[in-house]
C-alpha positions as CSV (number, residue, x, y, z in Angstrom):
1,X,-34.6,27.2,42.0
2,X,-31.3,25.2,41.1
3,X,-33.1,22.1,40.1
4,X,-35.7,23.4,37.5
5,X,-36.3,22.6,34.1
6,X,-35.3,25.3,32.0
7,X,-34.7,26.5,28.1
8,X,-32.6,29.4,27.0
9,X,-32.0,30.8,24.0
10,X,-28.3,31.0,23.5
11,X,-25.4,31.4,20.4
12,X,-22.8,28.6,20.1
13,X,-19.8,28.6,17.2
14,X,-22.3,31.8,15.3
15,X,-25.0,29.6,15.3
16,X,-28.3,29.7,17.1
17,X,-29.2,26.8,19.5
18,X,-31.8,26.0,22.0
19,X,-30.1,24.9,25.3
20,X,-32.3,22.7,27.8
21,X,-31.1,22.4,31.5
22,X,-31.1,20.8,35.2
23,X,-29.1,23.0,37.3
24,X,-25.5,22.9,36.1
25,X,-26.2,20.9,33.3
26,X,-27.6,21.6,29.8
27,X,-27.9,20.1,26.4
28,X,-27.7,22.0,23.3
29,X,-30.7,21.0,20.5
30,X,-30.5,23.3,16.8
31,X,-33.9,23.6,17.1
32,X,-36.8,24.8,19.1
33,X,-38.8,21.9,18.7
34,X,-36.3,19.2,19.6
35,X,-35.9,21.3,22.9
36,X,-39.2,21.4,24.0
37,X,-40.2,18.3,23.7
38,X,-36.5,16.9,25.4
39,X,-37.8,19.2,28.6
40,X,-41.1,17.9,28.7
41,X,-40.0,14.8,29.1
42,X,-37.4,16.0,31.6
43,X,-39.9,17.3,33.6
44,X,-42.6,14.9,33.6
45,X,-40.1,12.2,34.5
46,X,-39.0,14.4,36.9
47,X,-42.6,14.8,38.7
48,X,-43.0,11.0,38.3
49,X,-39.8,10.4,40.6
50,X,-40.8,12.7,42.7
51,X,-44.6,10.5,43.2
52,X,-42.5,7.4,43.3
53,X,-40.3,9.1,46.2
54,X,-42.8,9.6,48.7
55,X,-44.3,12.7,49.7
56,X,-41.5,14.1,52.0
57,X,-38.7,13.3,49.5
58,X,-37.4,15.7,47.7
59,X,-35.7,14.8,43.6
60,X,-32.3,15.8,43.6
């Protein structure tokens, strides 16, 4: 799914990063932590607009 909440692993400049993203965009974090907790909040505010929305209404 396009729209999901995801974390990969990648290399940026030699260095080791952790980068979050939401389809075609992403953030980069230098560590593991910092991006987990950056997409648990992504997702749960992401759930929470999808309640507010209605059941039929889909978060773009």
């Amino acid at each position: 799914m396009p729209n999901e909440v995801r974390i990969e692993a990648i290399e940026h400049k030699g260095r080791a990063c952790w980068q979050v993203r939401l389809g075609h965009r992403g953030l980069r974090f230098a560590q593991e932590d910092l991006a987990r907790a950056f997409a648990a909040q992504l997702f749960a505010r992401r759930q929470w607009l999808k309640e507010q929305s209605g059941p039929s209404a889909e978060c773009p």
